[in-house]
C-alpha positions in Angstrom: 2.5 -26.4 2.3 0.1 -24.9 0.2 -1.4 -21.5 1.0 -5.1 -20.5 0.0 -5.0 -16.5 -0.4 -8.0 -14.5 -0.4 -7.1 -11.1 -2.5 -9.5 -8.4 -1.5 -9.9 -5.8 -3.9 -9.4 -8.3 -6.8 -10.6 -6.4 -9.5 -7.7 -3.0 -9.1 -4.8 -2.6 -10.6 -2.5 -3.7 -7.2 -4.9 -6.8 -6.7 -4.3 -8.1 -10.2 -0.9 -7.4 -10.0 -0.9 -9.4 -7.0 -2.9 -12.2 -8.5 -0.8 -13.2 -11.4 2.5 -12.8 -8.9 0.4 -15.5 -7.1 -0.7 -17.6 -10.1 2.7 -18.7 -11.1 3.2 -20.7 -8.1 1.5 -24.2 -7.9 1.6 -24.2 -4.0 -0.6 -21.2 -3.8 -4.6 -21.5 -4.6 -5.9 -17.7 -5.1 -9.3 -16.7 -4.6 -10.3 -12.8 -5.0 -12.8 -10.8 -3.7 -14.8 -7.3 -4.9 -17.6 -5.4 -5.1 -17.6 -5.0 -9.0 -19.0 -8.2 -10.8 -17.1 -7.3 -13.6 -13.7 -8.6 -12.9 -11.2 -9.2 -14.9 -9.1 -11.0 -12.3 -11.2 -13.9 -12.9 -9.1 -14.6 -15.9 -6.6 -16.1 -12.9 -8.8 -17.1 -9.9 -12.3 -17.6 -8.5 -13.8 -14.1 -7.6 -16.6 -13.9 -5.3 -19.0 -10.3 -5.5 -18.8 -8.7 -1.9 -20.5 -5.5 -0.6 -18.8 -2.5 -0.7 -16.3 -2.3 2.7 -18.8 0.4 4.9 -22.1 -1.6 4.0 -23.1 -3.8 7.0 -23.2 -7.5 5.2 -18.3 -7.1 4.2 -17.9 -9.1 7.3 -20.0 -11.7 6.7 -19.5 -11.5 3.3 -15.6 -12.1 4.1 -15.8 -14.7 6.8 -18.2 -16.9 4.3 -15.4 -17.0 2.0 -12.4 -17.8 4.6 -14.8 -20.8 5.6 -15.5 -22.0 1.9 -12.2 -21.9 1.0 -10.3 -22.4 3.7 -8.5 -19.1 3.4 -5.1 -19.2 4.9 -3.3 -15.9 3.9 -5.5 -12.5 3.4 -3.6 -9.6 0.8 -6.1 -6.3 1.1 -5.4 -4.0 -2.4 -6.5 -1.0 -1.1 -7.2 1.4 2.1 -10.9 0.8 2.6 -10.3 -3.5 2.9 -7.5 -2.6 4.9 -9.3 -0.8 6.9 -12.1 -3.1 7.2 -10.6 -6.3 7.5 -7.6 -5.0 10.3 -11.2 -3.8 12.1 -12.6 -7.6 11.4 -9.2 -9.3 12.3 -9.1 -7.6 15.7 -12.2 -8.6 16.8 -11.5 -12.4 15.6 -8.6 -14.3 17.0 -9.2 -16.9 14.3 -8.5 -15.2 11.3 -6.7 -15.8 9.1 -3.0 -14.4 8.6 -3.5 -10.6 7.3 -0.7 -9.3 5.5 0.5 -6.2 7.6 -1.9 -6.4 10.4 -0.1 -5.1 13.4 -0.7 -2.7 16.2 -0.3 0.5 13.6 -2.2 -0.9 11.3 -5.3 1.3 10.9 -2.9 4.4 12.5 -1.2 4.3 9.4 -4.3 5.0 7.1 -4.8 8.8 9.0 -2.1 11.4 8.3 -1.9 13.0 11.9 -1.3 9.6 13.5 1.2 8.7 10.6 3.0 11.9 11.1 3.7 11.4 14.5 5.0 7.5 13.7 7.5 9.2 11.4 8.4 11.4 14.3 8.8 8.5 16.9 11.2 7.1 14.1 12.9 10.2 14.0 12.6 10.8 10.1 11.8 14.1 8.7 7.9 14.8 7.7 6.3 17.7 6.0 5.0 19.9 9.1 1.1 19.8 9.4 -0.5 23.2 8.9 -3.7 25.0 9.8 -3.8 28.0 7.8 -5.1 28.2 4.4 -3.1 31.1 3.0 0.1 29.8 4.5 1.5 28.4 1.3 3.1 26.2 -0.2 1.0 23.1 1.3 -0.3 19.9 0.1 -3.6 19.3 0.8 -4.1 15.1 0.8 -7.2 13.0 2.3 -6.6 12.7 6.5 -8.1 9.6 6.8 -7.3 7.0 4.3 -9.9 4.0 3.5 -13.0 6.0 3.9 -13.3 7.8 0.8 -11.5 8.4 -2.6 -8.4 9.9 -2.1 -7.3 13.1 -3.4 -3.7 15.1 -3.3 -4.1 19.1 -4.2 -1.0 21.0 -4.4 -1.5 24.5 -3.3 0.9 27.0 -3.8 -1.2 30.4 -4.0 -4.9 31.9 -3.8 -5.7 30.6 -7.9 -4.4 27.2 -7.1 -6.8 27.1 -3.9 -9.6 28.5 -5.6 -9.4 25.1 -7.6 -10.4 22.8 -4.5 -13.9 21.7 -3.1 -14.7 22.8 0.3 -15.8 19.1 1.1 -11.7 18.0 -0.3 -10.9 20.9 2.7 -13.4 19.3 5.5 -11.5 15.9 4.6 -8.2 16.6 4.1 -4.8 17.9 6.2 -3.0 20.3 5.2 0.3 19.5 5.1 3.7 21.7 4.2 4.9 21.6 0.5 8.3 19.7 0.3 10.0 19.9 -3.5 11.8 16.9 -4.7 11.9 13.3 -6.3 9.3 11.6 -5.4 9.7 7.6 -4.3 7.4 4.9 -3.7 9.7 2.2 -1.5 8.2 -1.8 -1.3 9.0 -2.9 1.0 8.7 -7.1 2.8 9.5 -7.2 7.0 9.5 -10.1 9.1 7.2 -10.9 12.2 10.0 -9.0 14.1 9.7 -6.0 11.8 12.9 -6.5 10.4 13.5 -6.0 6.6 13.9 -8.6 4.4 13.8 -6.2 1.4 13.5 -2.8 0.3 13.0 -1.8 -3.3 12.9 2.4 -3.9 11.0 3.4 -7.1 11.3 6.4 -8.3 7.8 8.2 -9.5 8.6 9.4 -12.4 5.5 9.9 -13.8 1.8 9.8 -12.2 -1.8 9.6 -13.5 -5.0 9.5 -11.4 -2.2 9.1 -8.8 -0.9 6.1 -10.3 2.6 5.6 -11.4 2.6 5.3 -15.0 6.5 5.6 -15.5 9.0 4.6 -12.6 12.6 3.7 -12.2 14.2 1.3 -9.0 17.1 2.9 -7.8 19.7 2.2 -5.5 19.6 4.6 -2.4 21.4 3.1 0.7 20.4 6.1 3.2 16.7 5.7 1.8 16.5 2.0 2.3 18.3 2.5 6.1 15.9 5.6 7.2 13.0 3.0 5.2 14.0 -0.4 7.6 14.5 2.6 11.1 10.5 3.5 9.7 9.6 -0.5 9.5 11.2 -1.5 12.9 9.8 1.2 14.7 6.3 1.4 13.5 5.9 -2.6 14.0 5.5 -3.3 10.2 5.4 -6.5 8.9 4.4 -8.1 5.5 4.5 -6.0 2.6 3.7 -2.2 2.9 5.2 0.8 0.9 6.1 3.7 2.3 6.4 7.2 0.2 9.1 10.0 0.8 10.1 13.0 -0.6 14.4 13.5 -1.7 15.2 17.2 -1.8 18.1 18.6 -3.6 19.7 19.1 -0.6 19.6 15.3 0.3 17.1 15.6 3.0 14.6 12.6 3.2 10.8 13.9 3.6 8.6 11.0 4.7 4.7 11.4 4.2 3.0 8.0 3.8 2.8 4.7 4.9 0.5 2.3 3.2 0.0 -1.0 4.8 -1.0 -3.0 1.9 1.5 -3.1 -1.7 1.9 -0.3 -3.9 0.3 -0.4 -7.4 3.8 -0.3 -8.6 4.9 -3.7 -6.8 4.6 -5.3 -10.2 7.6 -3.4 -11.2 9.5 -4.6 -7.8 8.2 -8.0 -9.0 9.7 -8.5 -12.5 12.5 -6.7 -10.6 13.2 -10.0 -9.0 11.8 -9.4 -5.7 8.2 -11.8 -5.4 6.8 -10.0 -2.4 3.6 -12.0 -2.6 5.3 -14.8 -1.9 7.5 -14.1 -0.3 5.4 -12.4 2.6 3.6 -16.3 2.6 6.7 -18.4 2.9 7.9 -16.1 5.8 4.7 -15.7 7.5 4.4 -19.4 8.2 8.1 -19.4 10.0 10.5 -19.9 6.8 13.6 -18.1 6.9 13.5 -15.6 4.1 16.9 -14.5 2.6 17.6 -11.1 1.3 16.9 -10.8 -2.3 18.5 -7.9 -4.5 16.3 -6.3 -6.9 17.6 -5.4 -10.8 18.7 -1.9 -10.6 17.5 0.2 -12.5 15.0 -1.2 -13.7 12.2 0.7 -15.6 8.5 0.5 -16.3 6.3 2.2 -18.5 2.2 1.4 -17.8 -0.3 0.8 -20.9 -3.5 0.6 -20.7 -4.1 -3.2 -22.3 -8.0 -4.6 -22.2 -8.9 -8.2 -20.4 -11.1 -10.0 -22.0 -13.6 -12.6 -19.8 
């Protein structure tokens, strides 16, 4: 079979990583989409210029494209494509197949819905607060996909000082939870069933990035991770984020239903999500594949040249 895959959000760091997954695989014809002309992942694919997500000529914009090409498979990079093409796929029974578009899609791009998913799961998540002064908190964007996100950490009046008032009118306030930090891929079935799970630890973070991360093997976290997947409807590839505390207790606080910027690491782990998600999505059986543990990346910044 051969899949034509429109990456939206082309020109970021999860779409390229994305793209060149794609690009090794002669069944699979990539086309990317974005609103910057300047796009280096035309090194691998054709790349269309698309208006920004919110302006009024996206959907056309998209639907133009899945006729032209004869899109098959759509893979959204970030929140605000998510957002906008889950919208756009719910309104169209003939698009095409959108990796994680389910019935908690868009829920999973605001914080208060997403905190009570974790809690129909029944996984721990930082309690949502109100108060300014009650400290520690985290304060993080509520709704994902609409503008740039942000995460503050707030533990006292100098650190709150610090913030915006328009970061406070869009964010939630959430309670402060102290611990390692993972990122999870992971791949489900159209039954919501995992097919793999890959925790990275975040060891490092710029711009909110990971810039140094680790895959380690964490049974419980990859069990409370697939009781999150199956419960929540997910299918395709997502990545969910969780706090460990030093007392072993498993904090969850985001899902995002598109792959991590990391999944490049989960990748040359041995784990092709990408495709993965494709073969499965058009009714192949998918067997479990183990990722290299332990595995490490460090991120460089490296220049494309088009």
């Amino acid at each position: 079979m051969k899949y034509n895959v429109l990456v939206a959000g082309s020109g970021n760091v999860t779409g390229l990583n994305v793209i060149r997954s794609l690009a090794k695989h002669e069944d699979v014809h990539i086309v990317g989409c974005d609103f910057d002309e300047e796009n280096p992942s035309r090194l691998f694919c054709k790349n269309f210029k698309v208006p920004k997500c919110a302006e009024p000529g996206y959907p056309d914009a998209i639907l133009s494209i899945i006729n032209s090409e004869h899109i098959t498979h759509i893979i959204a990079s970030n929140d605000h494509d998510v957002r906008a093409l889950s919208l756009l796929a719910a309104s169209d029974g003939r698009f095409p197949n959108l990796n994680c578009f389910c019935s908690n899609t868009v829920k999973c791009l605001d914080k208060r819905a997403t905190e009570r998913l974790f809690i129909g799961a029944g996984v721990l998540t930082p309690t949502i607060l109100t108060d300014r002064n009650d400290y520690p908190y985290v304060l993080r964007i509520e709704n994902m996909g609409k503008r740039k996100k942000f995460v503050h950490i707030v533990k006292g009046p100098d650190d709150r000082e610090q913030i915006a008032e328009e970061d406070y009118s869009a964010g939630l306030m959430s309670r402060y939870v102290e611990g390692v930090e993972y990122t999870v891929d992971v791949i489900c079935d159209q039954n919501s069933n995992l097919i793999s799970a890959v925790p990275r630890e975040r060891i490092s973070v710029v711009g909110g990035m990971v810039h140094h991360a680790r895959i380690v093997k964490d049974d419980m976290l990859i069990s409370q991770c697939g009781q999150v997947c199956h419960s929540v409807g997910l299918v395709g590839m997502s990545c969910i984020q969780c706090i460990k505390t030093k007392e072993g207790k498993y904090y969850f606080i985001e899902i995002n239903p598109r792959p991590g910027s990391g999944i490049d690491l989960s990748i040359n782990a041995g784990v092709d999500m990408p495709y993965l998600w494709l073969r499965n999505s058009t009714g192949e059986t998918v067997d479990y594949v183990e990722p290299q543990w332990g595995l490490q990346m460090k991120r460089y910044y490296c220049g494309y040249y088009y």
